[in-house]
C-alpha positions as CSV (number, residue, x, y, z in Angstrom):
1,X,-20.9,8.1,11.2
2,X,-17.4,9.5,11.4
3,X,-18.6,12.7,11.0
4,X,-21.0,12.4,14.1
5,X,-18.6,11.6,16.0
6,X,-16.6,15.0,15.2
7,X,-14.1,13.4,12.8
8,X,-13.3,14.9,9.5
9,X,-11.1,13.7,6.3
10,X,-11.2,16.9,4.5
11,X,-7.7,17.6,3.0
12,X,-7.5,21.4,4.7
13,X,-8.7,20.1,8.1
14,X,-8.1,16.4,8.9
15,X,-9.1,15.4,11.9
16,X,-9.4,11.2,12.4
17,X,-10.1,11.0,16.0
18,X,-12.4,11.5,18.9
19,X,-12.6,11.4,22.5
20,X,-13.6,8.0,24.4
21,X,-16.9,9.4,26.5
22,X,-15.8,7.8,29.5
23,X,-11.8,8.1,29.4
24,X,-11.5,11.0,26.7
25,X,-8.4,8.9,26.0
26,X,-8.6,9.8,21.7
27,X,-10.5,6.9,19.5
28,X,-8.5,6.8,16.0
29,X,-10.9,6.3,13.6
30,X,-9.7,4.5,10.2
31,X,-11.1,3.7,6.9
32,X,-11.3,-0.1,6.5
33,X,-8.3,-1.5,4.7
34,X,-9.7,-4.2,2.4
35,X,-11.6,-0.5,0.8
36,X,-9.0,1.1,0.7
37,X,-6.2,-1.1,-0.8
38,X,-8.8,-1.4,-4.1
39,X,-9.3,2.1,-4.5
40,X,-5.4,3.1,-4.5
41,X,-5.2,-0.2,-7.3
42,X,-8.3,1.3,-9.1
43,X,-6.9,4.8,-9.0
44,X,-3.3,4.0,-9.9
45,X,-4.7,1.9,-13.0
46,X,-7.1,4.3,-14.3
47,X,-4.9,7.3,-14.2
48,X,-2.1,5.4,-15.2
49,X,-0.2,7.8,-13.1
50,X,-0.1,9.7,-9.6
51,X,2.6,11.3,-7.7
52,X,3.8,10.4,-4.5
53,X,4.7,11.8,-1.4
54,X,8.1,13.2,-2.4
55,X,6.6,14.2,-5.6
56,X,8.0,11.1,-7.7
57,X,5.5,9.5,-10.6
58,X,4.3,6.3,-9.8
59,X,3.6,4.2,-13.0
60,X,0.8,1.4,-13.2
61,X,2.7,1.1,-16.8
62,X,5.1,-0.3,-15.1
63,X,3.1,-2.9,-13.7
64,X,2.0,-3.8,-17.0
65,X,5.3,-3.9,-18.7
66,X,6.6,-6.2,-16.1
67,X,3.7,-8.8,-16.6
68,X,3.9,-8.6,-19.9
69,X,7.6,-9.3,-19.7
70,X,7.0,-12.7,-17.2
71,X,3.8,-13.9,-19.5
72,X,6.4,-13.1,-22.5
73,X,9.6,-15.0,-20.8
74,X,6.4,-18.0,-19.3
75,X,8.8,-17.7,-16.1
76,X,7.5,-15.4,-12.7
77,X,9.8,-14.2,-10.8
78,X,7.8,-15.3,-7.4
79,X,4.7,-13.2,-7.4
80,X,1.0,-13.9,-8.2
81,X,0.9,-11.3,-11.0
82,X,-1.3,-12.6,-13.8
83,X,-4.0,-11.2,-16.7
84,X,-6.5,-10.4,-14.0
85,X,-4.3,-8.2,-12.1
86,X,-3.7,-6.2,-15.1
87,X,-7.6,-6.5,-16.3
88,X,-9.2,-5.5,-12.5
89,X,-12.1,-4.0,-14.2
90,X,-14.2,-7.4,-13.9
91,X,-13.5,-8.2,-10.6
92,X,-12.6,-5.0,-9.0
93,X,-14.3,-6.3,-5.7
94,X,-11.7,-8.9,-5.0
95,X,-8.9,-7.2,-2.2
96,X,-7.0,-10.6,-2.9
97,X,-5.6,-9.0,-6.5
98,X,-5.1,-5.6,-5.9
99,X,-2.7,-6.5,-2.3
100,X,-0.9,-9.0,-5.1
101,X,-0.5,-6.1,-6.9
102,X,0.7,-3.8,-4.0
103,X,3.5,-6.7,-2.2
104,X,7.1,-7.1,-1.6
105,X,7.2,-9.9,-4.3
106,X,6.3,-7.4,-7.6
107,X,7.9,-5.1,-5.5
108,X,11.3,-6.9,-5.3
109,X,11.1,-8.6,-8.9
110,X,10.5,-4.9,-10.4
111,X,13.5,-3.5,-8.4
112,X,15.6,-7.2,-9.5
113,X,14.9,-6.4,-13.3
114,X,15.5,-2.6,-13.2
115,X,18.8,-3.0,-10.9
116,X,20.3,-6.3,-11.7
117,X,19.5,-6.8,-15.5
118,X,18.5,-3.0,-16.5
119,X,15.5,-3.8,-18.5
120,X,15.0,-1.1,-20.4
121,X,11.2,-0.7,-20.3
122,X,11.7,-0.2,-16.6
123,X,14.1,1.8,-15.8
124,X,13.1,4.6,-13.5
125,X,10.5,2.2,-11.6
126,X,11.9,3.3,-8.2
127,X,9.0,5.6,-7.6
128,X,6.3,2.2,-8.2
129,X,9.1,0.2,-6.2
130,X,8.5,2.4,-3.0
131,X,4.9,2.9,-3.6
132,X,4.5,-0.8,-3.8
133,X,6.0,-1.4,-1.2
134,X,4.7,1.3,1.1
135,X,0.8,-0.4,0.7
136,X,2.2,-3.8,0.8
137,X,3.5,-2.3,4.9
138,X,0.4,-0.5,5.3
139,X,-2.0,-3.5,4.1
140,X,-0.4,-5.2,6.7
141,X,-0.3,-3.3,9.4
142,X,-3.9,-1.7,9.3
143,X,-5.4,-5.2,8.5
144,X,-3.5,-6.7,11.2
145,X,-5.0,-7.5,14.6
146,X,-1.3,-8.4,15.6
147,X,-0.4,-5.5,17.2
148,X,-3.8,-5.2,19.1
149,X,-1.7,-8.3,21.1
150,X,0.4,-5.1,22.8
151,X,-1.9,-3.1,23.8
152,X,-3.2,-6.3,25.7
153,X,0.3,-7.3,27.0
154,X,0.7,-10.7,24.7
155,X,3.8,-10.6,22.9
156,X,3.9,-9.0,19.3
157,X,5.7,-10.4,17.1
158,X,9.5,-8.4,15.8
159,X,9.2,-8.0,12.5
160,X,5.4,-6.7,12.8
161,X,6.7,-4.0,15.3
162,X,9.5,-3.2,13.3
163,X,7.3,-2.8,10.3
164,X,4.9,-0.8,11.9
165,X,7.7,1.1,13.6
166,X,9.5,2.1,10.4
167,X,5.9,3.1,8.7
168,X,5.6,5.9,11.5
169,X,8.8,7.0,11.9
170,X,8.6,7.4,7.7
171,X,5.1,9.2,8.3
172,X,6.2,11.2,11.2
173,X,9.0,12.5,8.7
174,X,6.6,13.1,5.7
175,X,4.4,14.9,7.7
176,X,6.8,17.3,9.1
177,X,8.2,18.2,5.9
């Protein structure tokens, strides 16, 4: 349908919006989030690595290594990371484990054991850190009918703006480079 509507997602020519018949203010079309957040999990996990946007490896090893470390230790550091997380393949359909995967909590324990007790087997996580964290913020802000409450002039709340506010401003540089 996207395509009808004169939207394209090609690499070499992306273009993700179309003009409203009426206003011709532009329509932004997106893919829908719940989607999406399980095929970044599924691709991270089976290619056990990607690179991100400033060319850094992100490691789903290292999302393994740190489970294993918490079901080693029996103590989690305040996340939802269990077996099932690490073995998606039989329930691949469920958004709820792959946006445990991708938030702050892993996020923050991975960065706590690499920076403040330099685990070994995760050192050099930084890359997974930001990459973590960047689809725990996008999750959030695409899923989000929050700040929809703007655009009809009901307050929004401050940490959503800010969130989405440093997103764009990171995307706005990324995009330029």
């Amino acid at each position: 349908m996207a395509r009808e509507l004169g939207c394209t997602f090609e690499a070499e020519a992306i273009k993700s919006h179309f003009p409203h018949p009426v206003t011709q203010k532009d329509i932004v079309v997106i893919y829908d989030p719940s989607h999406m957040v399980k095929l970044v999990r599924n691709c991270l996990a089976s290619k056990d690595a990607i690179f991100d946007g400033q060319n850094r490896i992100v490691r789903w090893d290292f999302i393994i290594k740190f489970h294993e470390l918490q079901k080693k230790e029996g103590l989690h550091l305040a996340n939802k990371l269990q077996t099932r997380h690490i073995q998606w393949q039989r329930e691949k359909m469920k958004v709820k484990l792959a946006t445990q995967v991708f938030s702050k909590s892993v996020a923050d324990a991975l960065l706590y054991l690499n920076n403040s007790l330099q685990h070994p087997d995760l050192e050099g996580c930084e890359a997974t850190v930001d990459f973590v964290n960047l689809f725990d913020s996008l999750f959030d802000i695409f899923n989000s009918k929050i700040c929809l409450l703007k655009a009809l002039n009901l307050l929004c709340p401050k940490i959503m703006m800010k969130t989405s506010l440093n997103f764009y401003v990171m995307l706005r540089v990324t995009s330029e480079v």
